[in-house]
C-alpha positions as a LaTeX table, in Angstrom:
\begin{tabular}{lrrr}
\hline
Residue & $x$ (\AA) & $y$ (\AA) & $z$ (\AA) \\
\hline
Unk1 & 26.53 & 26.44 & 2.41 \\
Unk2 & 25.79 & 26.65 & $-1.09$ \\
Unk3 & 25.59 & 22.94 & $-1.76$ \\
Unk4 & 23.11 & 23.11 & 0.99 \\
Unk5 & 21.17 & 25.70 & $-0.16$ \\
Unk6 & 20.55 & 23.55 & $-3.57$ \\
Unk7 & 19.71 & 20.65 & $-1.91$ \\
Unk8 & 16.71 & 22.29 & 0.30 \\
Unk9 & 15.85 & 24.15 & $-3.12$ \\
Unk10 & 15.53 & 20.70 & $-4.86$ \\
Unk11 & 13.54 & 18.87 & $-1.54$ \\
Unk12 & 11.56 & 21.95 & $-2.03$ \\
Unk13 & 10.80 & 22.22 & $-5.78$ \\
Unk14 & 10.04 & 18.40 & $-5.19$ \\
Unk15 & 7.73 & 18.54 & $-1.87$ \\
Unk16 & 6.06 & 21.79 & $-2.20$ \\
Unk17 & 3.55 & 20.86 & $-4.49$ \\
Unk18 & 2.31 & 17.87 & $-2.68$ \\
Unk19 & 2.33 & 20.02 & 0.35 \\
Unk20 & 0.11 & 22.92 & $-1.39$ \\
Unk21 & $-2.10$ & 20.07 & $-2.06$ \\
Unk22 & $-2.63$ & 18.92 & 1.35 \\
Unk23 & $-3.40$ & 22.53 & 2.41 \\
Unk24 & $-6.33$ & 22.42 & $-0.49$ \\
Unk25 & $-7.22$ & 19.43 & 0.64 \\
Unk26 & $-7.40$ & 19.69 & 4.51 \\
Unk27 & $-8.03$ & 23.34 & 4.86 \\
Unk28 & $-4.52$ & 24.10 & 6.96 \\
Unk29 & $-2.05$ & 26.60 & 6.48 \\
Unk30 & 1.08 & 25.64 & 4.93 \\
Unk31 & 3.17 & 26.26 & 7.99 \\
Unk32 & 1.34 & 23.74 & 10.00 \\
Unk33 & 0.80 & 20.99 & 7.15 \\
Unk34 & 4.41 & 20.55 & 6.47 \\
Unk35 & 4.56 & 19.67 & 10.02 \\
Unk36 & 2.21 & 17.16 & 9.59 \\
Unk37 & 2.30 & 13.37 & 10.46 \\
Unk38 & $-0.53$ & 11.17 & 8.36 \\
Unk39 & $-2.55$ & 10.51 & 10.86 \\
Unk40 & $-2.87$ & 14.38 & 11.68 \\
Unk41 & $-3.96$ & 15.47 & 8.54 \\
Unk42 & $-6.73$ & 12.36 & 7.66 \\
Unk43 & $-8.08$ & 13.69 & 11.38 \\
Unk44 & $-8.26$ & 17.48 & 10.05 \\
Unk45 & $-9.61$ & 15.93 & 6.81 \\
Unk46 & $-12.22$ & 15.03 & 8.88 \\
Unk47 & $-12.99$ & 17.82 & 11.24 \\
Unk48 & $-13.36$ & 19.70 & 8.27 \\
Unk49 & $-15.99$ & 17.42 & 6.32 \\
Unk50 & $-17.54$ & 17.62 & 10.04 \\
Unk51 & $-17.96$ & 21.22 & 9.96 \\
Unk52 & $-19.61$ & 21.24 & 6.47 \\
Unk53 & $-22.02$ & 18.57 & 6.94 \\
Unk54 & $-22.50$ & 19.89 & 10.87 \\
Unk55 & $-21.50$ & 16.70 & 12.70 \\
Unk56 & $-20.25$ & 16.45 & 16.18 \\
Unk57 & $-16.35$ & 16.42 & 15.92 \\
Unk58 & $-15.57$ & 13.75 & 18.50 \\
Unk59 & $-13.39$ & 15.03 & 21.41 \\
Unk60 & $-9.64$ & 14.53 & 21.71 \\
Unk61 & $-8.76$ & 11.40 & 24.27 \\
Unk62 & $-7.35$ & 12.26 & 27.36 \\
Unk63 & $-4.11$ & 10.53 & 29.05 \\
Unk64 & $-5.87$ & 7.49 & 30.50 \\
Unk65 & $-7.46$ & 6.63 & 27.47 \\
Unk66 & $-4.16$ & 6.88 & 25.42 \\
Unk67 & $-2.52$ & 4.92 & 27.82 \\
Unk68 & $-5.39$ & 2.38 & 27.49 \\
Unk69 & $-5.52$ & 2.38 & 23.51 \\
Unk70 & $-0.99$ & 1.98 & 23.96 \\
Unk71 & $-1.61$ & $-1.35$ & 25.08 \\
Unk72 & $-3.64$ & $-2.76$ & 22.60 \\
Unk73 & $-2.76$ & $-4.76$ & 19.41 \\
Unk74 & $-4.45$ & $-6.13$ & 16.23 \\
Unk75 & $-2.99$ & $-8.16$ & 14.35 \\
Unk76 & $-1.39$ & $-7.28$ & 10.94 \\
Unk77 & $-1.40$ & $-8.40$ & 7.13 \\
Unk78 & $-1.34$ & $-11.92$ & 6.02 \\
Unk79 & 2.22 & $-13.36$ & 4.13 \\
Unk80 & 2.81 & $-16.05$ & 2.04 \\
Unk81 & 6.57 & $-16.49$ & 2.46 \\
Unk82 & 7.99 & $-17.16$ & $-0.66$ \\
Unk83 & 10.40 & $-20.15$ & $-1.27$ \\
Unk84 & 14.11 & $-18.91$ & $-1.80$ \\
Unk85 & 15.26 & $-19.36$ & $-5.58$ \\
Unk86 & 14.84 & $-17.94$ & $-8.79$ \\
Unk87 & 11.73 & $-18.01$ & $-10.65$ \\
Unk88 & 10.83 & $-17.56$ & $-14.72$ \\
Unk89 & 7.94 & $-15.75$ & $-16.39$ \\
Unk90 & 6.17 & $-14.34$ & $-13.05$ \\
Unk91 & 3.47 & $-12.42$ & $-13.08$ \\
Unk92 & 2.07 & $-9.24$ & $-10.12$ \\
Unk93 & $-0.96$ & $-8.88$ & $-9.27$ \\
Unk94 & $-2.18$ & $-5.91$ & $-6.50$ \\
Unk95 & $-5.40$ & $-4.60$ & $-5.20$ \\
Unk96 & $-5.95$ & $-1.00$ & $-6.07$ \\
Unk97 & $-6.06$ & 0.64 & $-2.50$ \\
Unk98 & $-6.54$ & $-2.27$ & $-1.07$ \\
Unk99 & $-7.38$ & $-0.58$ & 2.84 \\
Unk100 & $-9.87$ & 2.16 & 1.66 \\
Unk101 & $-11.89$ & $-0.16$ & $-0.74$ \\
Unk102 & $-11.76$ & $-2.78$ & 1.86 \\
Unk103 & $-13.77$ & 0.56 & 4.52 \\
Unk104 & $-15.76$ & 1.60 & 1.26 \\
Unk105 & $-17.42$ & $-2.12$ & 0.57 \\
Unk106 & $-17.84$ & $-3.18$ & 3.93 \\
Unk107 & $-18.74$ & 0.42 & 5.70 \\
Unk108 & $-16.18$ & 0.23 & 8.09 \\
Unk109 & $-16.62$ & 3.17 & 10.44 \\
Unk110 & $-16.86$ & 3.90 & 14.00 \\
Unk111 & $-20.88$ & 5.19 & 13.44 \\
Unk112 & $-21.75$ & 1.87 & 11.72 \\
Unk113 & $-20.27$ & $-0.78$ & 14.35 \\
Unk114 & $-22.85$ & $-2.42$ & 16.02 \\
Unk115 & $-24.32$ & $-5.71$ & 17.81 \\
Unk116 & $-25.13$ & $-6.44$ & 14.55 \\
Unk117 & $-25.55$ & $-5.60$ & 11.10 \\
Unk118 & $-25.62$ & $-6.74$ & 7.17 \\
Unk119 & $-21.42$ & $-6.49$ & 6.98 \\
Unk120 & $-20.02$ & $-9.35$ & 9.43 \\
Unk121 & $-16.46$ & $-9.54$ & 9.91 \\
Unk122 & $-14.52$ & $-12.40$ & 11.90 \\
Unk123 & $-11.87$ & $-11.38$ & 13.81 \\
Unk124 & $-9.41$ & $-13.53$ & 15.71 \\
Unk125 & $-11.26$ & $-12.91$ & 19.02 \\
Unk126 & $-14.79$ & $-12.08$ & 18.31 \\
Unk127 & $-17.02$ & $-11.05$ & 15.48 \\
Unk128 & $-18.08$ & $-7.49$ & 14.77 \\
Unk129 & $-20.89$ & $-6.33$ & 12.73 \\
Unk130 & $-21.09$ & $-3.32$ & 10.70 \\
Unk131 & $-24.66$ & $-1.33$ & 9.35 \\
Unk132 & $-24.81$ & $-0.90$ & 5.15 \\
Unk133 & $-25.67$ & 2.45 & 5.81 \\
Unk134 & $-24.42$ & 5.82 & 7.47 \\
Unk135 & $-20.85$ & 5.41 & 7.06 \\
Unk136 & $-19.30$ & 9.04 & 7.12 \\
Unk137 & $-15.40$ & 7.90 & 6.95 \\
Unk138 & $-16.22$ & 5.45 & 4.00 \\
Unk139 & $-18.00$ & 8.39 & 2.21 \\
Unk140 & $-14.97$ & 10.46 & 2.51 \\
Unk141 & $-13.20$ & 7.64 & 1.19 \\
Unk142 & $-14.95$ & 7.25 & $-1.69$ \\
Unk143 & $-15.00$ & 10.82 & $-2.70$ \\
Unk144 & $-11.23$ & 10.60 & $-2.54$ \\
Unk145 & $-10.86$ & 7.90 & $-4.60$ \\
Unk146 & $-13.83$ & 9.19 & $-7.26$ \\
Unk147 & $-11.54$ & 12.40 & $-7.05$ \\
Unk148 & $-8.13$ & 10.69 & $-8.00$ \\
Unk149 & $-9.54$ & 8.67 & $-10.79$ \\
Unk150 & $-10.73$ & 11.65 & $-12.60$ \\
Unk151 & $-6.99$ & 13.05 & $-12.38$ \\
Unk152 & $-6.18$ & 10.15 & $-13.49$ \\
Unk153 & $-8.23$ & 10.06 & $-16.61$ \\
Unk154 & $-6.93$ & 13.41 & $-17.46$ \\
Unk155 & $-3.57$ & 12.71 & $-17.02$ \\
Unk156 & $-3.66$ & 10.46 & $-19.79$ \\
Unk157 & $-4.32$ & 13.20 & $-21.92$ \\
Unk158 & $-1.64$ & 15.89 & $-20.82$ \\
Unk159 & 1.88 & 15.82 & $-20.31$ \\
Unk160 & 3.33 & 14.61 & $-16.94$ \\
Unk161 & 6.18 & 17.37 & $-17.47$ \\
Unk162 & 3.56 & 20.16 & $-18.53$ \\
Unk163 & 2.42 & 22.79 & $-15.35$ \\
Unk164 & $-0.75$ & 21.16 & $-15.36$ \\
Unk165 & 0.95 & 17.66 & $-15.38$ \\
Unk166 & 2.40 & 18.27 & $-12.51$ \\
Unk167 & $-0.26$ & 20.00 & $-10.47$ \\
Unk168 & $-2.00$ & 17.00 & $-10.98$ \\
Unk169 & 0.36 & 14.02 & $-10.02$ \\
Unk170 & 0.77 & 16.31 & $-6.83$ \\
Unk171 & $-2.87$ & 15.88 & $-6.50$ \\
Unk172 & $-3.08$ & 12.38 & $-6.91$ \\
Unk173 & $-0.38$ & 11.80 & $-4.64$ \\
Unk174 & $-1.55$ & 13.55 & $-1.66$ \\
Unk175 & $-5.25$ & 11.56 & $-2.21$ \\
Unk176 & $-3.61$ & 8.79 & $-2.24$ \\
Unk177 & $-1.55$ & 9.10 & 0.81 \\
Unk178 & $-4.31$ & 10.64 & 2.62 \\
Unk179 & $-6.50$ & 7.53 & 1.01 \\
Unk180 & $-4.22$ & 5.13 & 2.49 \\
Unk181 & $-3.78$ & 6.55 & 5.66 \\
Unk182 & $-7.29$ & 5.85 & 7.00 \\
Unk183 & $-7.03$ & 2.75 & 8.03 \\
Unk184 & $-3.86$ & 3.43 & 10.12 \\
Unk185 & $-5.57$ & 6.21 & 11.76 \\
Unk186 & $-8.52$ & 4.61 & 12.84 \\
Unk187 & $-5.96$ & 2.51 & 15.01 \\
Unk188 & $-3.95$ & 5.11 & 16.13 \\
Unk189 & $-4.35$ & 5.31 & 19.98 \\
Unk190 & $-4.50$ & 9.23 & 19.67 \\
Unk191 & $-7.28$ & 9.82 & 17.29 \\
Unk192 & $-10.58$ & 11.33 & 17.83 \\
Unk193 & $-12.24$ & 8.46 & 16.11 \\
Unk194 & $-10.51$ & 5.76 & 17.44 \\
Unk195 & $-12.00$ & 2.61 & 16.70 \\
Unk196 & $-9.83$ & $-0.80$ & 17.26 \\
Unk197 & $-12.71$ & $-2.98$ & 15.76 \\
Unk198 & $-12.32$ & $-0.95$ & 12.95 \\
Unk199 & $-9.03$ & $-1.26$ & 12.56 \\
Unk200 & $-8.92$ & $-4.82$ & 13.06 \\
Unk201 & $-11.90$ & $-5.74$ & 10.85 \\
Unk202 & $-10.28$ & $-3.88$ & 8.08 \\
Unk203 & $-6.32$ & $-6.10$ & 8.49 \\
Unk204 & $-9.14$ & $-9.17$ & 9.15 \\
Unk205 & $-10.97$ & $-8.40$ & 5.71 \\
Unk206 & $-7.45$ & $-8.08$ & 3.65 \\
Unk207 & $-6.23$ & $-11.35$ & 4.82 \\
Unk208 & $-9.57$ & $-12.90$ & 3.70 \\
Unk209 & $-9.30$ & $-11.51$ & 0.26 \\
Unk210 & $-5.70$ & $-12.09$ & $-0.52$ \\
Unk211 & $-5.90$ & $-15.64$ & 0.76 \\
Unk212 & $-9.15$ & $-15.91$ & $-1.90$ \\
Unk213 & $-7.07$ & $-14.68$ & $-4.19$ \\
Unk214 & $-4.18$ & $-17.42$ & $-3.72$ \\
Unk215 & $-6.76$ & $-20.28$ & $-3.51$ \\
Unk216 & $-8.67$ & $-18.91$ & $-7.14$ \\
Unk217 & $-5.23$ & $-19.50$ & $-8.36$ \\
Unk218 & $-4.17$ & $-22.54$ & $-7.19$ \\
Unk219 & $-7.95$ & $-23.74$ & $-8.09$ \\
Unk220 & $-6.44$ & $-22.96$ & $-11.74$ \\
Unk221 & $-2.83$ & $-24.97$ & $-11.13$ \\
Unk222 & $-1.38$ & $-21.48$ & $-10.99$ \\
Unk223 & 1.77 & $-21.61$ & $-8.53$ \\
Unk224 & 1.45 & $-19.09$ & $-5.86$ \\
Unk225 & 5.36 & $-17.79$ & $-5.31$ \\
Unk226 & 4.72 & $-15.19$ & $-2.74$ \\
Unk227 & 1.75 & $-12.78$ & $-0.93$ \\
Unk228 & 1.98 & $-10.05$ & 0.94 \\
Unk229 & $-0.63$ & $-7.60$ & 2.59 \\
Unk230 & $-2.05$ & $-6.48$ & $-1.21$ \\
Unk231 & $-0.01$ & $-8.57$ & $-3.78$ \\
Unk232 & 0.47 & $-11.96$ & $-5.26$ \\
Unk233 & 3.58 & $-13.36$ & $-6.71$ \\
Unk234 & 2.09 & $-15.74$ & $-9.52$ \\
Unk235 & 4.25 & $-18.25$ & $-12.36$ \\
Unk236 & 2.54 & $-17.26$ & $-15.41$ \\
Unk237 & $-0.37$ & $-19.50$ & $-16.83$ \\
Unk238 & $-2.29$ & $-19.66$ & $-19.96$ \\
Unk239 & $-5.43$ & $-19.30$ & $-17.69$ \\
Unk240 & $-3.82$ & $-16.23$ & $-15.49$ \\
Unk241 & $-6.52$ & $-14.05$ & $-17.77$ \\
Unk242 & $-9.40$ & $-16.48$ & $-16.52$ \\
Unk243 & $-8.23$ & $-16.24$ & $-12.74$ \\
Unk244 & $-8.22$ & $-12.63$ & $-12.76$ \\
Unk245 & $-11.44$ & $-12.40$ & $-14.31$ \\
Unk246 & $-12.91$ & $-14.73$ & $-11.71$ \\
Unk247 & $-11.45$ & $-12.99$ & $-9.18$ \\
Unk248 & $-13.12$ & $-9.86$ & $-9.58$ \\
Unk249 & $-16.19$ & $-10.84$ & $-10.25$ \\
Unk250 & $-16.69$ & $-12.09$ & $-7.03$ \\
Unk251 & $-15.02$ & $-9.04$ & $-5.12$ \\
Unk252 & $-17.43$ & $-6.37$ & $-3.65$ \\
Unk253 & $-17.60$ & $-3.38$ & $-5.51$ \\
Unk254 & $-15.32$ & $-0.85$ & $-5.71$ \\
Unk255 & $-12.78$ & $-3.28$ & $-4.88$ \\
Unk256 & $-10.48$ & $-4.47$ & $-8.05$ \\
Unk257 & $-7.80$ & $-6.59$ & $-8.69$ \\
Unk258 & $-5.39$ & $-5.60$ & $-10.99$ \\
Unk259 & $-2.27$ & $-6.85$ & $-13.34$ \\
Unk260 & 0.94 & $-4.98$ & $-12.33$ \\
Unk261 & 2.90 & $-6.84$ & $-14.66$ \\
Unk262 & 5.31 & $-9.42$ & $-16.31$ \\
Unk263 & 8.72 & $-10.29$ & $-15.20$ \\
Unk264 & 10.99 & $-12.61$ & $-17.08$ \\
Unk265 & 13.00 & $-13.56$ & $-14.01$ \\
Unk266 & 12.71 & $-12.88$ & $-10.34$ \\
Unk267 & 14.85 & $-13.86$ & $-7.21$ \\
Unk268 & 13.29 & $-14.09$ & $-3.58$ \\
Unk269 & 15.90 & $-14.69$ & $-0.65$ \\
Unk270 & 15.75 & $-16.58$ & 2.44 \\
Unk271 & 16.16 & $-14.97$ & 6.18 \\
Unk272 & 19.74 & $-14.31$ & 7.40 \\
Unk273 & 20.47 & $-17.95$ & 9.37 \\
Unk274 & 17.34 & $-19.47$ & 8.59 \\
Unk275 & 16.38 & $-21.30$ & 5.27 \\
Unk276 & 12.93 & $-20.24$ & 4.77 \\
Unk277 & 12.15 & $-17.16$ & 2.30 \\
Unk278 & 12.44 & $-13.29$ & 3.81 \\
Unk279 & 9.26 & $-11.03$ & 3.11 \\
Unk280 & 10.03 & $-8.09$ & 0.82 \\
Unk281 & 13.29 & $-9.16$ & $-0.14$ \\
Unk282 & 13.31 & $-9.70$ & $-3.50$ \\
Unk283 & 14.31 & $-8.21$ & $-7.08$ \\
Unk284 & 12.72 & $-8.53$ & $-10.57$ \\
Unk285 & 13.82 & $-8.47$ & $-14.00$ \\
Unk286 & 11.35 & $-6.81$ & $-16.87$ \\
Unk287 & 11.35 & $-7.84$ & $-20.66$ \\
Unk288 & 13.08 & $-4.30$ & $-21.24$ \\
Unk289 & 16.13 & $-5.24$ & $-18.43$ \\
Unk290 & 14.60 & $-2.94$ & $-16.43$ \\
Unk291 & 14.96 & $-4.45$ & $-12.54$ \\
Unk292 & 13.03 & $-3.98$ & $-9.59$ \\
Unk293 & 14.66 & $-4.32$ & $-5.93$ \\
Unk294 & 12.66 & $-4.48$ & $-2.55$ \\
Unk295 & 14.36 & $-4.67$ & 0.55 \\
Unk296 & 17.97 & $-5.66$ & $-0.74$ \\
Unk297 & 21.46 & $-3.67$ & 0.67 \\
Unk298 & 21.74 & $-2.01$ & $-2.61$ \\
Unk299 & 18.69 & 0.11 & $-1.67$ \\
Unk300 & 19.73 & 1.40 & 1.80 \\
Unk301 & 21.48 & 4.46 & 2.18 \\
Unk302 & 23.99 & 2.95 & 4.87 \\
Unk303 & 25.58 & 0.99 & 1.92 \\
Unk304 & 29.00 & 1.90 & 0.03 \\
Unk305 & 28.05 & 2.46 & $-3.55$ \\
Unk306 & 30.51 & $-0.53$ & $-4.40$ \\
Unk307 & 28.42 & $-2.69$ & $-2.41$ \\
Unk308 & 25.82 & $-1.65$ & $-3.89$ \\
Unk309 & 27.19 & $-1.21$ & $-7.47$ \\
Unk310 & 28.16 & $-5.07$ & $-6.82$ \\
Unk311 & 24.69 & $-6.55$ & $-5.75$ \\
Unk312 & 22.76 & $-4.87$ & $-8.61$ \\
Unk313 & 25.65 & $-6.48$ & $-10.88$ \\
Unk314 & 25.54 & $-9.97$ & $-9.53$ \\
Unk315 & 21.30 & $-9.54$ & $-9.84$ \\
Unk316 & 21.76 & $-8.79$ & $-13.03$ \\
Unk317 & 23.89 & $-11.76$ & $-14.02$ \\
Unk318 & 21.59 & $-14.46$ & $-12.23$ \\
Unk319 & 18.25 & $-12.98$ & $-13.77$ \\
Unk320 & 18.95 & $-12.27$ & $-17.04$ \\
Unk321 & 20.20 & $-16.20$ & $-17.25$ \\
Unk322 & 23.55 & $-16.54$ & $-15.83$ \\
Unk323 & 25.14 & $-18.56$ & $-13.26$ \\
Unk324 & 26.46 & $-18.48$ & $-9.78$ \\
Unk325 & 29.62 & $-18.86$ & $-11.78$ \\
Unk326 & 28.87 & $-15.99$ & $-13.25$ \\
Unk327 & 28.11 & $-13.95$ & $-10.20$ \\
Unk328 & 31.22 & $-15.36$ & $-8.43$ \\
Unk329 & 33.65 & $-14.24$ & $-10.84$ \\
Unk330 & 31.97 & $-10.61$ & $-10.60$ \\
Unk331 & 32.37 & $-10.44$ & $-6.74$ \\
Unk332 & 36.31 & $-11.62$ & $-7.13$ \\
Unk333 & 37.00 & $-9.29$ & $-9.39$ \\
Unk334 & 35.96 & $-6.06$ & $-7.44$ \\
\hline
\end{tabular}
């Protein structure tokens, strides 16, 4: 009982803040905010902008129309599937919040939709339009986003440990997740403002960009190793600081690509009984040793910790320039 008692303390010391955010933020009590999904709180985020600029809050949808919205689909985020090996000298590259940028430059919203517009988007079946102006959801958006930048800035300045620090990444945290749950919601068969157009022109409009991105850089014989919804997987260039450049000058504004980093060595594995390359399965290596894992056994819970222990070792033997040799001889031995 007492073991569990610290554990609950130490979910709570770590969730508590975020959660007194999201009360701030959406104007809920505590009780029912921890109780929360997403989705929930981005639609009381919006009832209560509503009620302070004196909009209409749109009505709930009844059965039928749930069961209606069930049975429809859009289709998701592009993927470059990345070639199984290891690769040297990689570099990242992500759009920053890639979804609500995407609603911000393009005025995605369920008020601006129309027969047509200045912001076309192509979508797999048909094309929808979109008016420059009168977008409420983007503007909530992009007050969001103005907001988390400026904790940003300051968080520079302060200590991430101070009271202040942390007050602050809570902050940024819950924008962000609220940020990023948007797009989801608009596509969620039980919101108020449903809008599947919406939803779809936003997936539509990330697989356009991302596959500009990949073509900028093979346009500069840089090798594309993987893509996926927000990121590129690139080899490392003498021109990779031209490509970037060139890449956001032509994106809309407040869209930005940015430089998540350098990696001496990274591995990308194929699909269990099939020989092409698994998305999100992957690990990196830093300059400092430090590695990154995405979607490998020795991040699941369901693991033994010798499993686990075992994969990180044999990662770290094949990127930091061993051999299968190498990584045999560590399996045998355990």
């Amino acid at each position: 009982n007492l073991h569990d008692s610290r554990i609950t303390w130490k979910l709570a010391e770590k969730m508590m803040p975020i959660a007194i955010q999201f009360v701030r933020i959406v104007g809920l009590p505590l009780f029912d905010v921890s109780r929360m999904k997403y989705g929930r709180l981005v639609e009381q985020y919006i009832i209560k902008n509503s009620i302070d600029e004196n909009r209409v809050i749109a009505n709930r949808p009844n059965e039928s129309e749930i069961s209606s919205r069930m049975r429809t689909k859009i289709m998701g985020a592009f993927v470059y599937q990345p070639t199984p090996g290891v690769y040297k000298n990689i570099r990242v590259f992500d759009f920053r919040s890639l979804y609500p940028s995407i609603i911000i430059a393009h005025n995605i919203d369920p008020y601006t939709l129309s027969e047509d517009g200045d912001n076309k988007v192509n979508l797999p079946h048909k094309t929808v339009y979109f008016k420059k102006t009168g977008g409420f959801i983007p503007k909530l958006l992009k007050n969001l986003l103005n907001k988390r930048s400026i904790i940003k800035n300051e968080l520079k300045t302060i200590e991430d440990d101070s009271d202040r620090g942390k007050e602050l990444n809570a902050q940024s945290y819950a924008i962000k997740i609220l940020a990023n749950s948007f797009y989801g919601y608009l596509g969620f068969y039980a919101a108020r403002w449903y809008s599947i157009d919406c939803a779809a022109a936003v997936t539509a409009m990330g697989r356009k960009y991302i596959d500009q991105v990949m073509k900028t850089a093979r346009k500069h014989n840089i090798k594309v190793i993987y893509g996926d919804t927000d990121s590129v997987f690139l080899i490392d260039s003498p021109d990779i600081n031209m490509f970037e450049s060139e890449v956001n000058s032509s994106l809309p504004d407040p869209m930005e690509l940015e430089d998540e980093g350098s990696y001496v060595s990274g591995i990308f594995l194929e699909k269990k009984s099939s020989s092409t390359g698994a998305k999100k399965r992957y690990a990196l290596l830093d300059k400092n040793g430090k590695m990154t894992v995405k979607g490998l056994e020795s991040r699941r819970g369901d693991w033994s910790k010798l499993a686990k222990s075992a994969q990180i070792d044999v990662l770290n033997m094949v990127l930091s320039g061993g051999n299968g040799e190498g990584a045999l001889t560590i399996v045998q031995k355990i």
